[in-house]
C-alpha positions as a Markdown table, in Angstrom:
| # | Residue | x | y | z |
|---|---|---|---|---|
| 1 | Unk | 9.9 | -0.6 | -2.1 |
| 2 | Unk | 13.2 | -1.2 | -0.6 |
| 3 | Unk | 14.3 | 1.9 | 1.3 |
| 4 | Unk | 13.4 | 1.4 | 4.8 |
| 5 | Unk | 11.0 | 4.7 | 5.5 |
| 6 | Unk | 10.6 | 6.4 | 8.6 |
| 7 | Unk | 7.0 | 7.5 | 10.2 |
| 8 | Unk | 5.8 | 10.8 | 9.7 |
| 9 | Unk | 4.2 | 11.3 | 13.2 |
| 10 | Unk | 7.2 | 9.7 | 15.4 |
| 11 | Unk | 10.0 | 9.0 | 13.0 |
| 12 | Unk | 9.9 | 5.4 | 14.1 |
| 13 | Unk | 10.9 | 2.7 | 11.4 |
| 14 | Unk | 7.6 | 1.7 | 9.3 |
| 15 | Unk | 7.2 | -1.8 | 8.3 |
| 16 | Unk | 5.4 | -3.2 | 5.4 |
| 17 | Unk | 2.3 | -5.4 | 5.8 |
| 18 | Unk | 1.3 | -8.3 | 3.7 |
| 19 | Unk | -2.5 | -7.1 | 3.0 |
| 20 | Unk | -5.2 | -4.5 | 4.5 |
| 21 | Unk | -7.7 | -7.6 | 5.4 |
| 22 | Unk | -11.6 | -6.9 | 4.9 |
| 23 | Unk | -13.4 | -8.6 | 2.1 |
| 24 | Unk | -10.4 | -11.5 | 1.6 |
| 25 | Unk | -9.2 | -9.9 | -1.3 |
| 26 | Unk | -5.7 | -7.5 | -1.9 |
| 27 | Unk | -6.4 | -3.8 | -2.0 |
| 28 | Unk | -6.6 | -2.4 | -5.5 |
| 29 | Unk | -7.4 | 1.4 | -6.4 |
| 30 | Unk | -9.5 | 1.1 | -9.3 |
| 31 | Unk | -10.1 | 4.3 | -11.5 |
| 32 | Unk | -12.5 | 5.0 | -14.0 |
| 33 | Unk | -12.1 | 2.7 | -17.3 |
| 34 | Unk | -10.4 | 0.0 | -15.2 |
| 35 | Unk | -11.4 | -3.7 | -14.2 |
| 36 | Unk | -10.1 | -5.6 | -11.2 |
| 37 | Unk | -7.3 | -7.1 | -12.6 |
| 38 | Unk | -5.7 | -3.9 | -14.0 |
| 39 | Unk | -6.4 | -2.0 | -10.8 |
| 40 | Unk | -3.0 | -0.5 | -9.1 |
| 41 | Unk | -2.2 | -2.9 | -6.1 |
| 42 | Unk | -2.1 | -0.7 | -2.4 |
| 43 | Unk | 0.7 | -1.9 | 0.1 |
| 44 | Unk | 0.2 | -0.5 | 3.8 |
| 45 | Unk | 3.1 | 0.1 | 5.5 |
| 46 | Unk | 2.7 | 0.5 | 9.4 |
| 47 | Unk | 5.1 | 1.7 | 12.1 |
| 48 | Unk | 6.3 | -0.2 | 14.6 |
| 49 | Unk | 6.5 | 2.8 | 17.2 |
| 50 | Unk | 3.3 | 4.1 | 17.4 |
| 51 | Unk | 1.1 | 1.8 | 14.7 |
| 52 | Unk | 0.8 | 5.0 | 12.5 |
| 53 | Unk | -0.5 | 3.2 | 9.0 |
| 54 | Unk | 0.7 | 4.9 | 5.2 |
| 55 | Unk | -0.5 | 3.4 | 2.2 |
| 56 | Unk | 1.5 | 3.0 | -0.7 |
| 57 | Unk | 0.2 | 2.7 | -4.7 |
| 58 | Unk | 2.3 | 0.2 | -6.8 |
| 59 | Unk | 1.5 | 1.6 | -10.0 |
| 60 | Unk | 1.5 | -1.1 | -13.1 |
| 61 | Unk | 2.6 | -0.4 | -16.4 |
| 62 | Unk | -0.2 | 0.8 | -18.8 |
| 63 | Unk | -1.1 | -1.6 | -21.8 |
| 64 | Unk | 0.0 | -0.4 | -25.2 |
């Protein structure tokens, strides 16, 4: 995720975050059928204007 992208509420430049921090662990969305480890990772981006957070999926490839 390269592109630099612009906030939806202010149009202020949004900067990506290392981690949403709660249990010590990276943010995964985990669907049905999935364990932890092939759970997509989520990256929060957060603008620098007006703190306006967007999160991101980073989808892996699927195992053939």
């Amino acid at each position: 995720m390269s592109e630099v992208k612009k906030c939806p509420e202010c149009g202020g430049e949004m900067q990506q975050a290392v981690h949403l921090v709660g249990y010590a662990v990276p943010v995964r969305l985990l669907k049905n059928g999935d364990d932890f480890l092939d759970a997509d990772r989520i990256i929060p981006f957060y603008c620098k204007n007006c703190g306006f957070i967007k999160l991101y999926r980073e989808m892996k490839e699927k195992k053939k």
